[in-house]
Backbone as CSV, one residue per row, in Angstrom:
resi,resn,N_x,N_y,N_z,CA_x,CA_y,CA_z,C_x,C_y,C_z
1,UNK,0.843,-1.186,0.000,0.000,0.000,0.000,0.885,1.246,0.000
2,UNK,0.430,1.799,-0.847,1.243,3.295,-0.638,1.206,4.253,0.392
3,UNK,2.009,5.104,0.880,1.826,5.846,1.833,1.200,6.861,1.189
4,UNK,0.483,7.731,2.123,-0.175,9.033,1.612,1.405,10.262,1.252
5,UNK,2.452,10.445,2.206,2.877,11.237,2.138,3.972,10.501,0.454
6,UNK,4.352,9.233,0.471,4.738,9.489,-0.818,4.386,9.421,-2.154
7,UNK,2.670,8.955,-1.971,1.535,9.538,-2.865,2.003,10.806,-3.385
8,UNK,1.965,11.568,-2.011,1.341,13.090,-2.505,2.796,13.651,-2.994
9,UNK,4.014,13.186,-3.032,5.431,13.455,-3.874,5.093,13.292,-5.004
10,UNK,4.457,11.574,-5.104,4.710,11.555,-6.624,4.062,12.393,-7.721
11,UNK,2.361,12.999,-6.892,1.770,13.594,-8.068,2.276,15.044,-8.350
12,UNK,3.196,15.609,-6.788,3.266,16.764,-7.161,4.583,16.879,-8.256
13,UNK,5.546,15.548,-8.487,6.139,15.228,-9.785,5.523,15.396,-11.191
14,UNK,4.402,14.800,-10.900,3.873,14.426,-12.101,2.978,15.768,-12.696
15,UNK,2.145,16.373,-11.754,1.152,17.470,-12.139,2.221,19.057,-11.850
16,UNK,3.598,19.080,-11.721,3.578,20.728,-11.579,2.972,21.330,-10.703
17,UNK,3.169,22.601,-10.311,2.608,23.088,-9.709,1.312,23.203,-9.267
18,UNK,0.511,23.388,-8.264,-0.534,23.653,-7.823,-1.098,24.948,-7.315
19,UNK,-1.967,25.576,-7.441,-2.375,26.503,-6.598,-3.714,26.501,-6.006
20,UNK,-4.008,26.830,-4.569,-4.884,27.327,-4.340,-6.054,28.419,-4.688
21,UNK,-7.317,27.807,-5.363,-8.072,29.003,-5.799,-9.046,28.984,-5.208
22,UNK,-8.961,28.737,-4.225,-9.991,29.277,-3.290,-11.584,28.220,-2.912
23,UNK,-12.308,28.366,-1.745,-13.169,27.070,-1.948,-14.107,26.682,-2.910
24,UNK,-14.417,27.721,-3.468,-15.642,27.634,-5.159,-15.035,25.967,-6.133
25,UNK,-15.525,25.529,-5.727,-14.787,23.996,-6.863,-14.723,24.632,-8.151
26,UNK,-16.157,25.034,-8.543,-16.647,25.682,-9.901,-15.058,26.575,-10.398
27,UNK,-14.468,27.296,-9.411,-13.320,28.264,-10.224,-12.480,27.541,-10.551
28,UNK,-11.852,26.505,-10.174,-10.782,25.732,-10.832,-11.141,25.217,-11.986
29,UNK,-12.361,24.640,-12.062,-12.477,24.051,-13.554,-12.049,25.841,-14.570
30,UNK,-12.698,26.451,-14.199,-12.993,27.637,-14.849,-11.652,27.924,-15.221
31,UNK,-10.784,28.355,-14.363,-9.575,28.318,-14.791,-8.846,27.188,-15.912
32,UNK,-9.273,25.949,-15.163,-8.741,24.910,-16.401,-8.619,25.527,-17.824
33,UNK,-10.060,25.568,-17.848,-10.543,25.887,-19.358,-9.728,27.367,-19.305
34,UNK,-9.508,28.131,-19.188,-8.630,29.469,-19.479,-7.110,29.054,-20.100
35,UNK,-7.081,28.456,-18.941,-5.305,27.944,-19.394,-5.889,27.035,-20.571
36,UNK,-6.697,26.185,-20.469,-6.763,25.374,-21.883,-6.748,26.090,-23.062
37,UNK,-7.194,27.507,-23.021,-7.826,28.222,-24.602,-6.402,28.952,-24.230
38,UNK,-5.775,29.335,-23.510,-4.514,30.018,-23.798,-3.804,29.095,-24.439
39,UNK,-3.766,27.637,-23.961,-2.520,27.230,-24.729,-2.954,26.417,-25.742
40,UNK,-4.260,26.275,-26.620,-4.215,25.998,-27.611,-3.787,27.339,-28.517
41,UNK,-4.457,28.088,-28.327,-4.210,29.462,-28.863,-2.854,29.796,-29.286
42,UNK,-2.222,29.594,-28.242,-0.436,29.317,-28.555,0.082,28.214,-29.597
43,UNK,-0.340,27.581,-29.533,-0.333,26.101,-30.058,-0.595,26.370,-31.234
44,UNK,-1.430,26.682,-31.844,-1.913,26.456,-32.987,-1.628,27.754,-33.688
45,UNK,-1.433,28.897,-33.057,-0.439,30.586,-33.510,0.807,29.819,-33.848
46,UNK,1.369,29.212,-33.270,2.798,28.618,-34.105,2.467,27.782,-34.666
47,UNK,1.815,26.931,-34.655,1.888,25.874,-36.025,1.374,26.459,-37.134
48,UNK,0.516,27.371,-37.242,0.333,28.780,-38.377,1.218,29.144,-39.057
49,UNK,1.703,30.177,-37.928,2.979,30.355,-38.182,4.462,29.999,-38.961
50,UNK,4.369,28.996,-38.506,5.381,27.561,-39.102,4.493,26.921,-40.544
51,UNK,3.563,26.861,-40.867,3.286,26.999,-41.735,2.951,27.237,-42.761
52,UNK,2.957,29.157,-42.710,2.873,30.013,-43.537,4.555,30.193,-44.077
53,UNK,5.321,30.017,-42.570,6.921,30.259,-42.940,7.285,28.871,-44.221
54,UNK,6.643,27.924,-43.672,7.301,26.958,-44.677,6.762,26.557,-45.645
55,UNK,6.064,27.461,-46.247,5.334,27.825,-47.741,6.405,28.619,-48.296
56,UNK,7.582,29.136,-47.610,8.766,29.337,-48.565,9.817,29.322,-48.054
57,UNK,9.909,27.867,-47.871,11.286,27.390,-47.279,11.464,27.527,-45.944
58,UNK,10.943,28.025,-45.191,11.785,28.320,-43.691,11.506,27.159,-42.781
59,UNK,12.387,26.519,-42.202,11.853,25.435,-40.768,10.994,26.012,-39.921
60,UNK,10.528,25.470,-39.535,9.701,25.514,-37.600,10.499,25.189,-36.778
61,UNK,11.661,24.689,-36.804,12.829,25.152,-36.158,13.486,26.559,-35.905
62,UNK,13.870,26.555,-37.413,13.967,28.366,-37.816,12.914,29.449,-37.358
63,UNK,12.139,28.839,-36.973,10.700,30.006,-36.630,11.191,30.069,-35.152
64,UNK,11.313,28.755,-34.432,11.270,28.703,-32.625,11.350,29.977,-31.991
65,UNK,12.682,29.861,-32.191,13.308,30.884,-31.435,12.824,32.280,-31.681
66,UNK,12.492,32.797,-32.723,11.587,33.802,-32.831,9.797,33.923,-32.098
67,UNK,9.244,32.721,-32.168,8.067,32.868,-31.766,8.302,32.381,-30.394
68,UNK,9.185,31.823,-29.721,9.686,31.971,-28.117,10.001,33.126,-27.619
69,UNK,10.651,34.175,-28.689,10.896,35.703,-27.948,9.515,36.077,-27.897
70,UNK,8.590,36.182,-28.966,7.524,36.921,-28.896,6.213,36.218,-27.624
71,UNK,6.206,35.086,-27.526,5.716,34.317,-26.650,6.242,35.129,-25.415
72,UNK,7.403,35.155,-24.919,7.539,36.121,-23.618,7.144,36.962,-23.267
73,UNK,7.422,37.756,-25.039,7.152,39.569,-24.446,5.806,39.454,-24.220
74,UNK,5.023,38.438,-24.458,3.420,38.805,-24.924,3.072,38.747,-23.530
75,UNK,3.725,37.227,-22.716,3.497,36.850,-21.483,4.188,38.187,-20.075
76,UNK,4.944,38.794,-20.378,5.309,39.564,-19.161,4.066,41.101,-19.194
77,UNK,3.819,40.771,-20.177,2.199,41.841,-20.497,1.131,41.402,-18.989
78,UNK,1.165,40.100,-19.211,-0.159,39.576,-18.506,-0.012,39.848,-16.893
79,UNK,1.766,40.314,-16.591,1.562,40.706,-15.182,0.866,42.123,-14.484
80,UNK,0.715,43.041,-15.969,0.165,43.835,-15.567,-1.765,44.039,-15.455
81,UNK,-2.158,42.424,-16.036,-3.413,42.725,-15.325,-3.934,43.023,-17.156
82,UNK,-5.280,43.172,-17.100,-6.041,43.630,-18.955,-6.972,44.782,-18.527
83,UNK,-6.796,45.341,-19.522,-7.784,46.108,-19.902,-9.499,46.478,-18.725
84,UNK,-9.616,45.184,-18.778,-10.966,44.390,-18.506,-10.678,45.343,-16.858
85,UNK,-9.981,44.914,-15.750,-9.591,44.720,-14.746,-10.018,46.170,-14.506
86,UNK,-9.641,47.424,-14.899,-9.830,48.702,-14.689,-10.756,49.166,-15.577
87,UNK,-11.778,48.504,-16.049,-13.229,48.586,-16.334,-13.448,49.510,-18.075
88,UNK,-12.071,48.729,-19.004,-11.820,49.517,-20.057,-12.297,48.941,-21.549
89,UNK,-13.024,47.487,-20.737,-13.759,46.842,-22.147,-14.734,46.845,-21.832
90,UNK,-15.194,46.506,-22.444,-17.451,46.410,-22.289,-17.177,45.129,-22.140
């Protein structure tokens, strides 16, 4: 039988990080799905990407490293919070 405490090692191996969001069950899924549409969104912006590039010659290799810089800059945006937050979208 497994122990609980090296249960709870192995998943925090396996799943990454965790966070607390609070007791609403409902918000974690909610979140799920956020991070899910962010990172298809990502996902499929570079394979675009990579495939418009290699309609004339260029790798998706050759793309990486370019759509990894822009992937950052886009992401150090998100620490400042959107639009939304200070009541600037409908």
């Amino acid at each position: 039988m497994v122990e609980v405490a090296q249960a709870g090692a192995t998943l925090r191996r396996l799943g990454g990080g965790t966070a607390y969001l609070g007791e609403d069950p409902g918000l974690a899924s909610l979140y799920d799905v956020a991070v899910l549409s962010l990172m298809w969104s990502v996902l499929n912006g570079f394979l675009h990407g990579a495939a418009l590039l290699g309609k004339v010659g260029v790798d998706a290799t050759r793309f990486a490293p370019i759509a990894e810089h822009s992937i950052r800059t886009i992401a150090e945006r998100f620490r400042t919070g959107s639009p939304r937050d200070a009541g600037r979208v409908p």
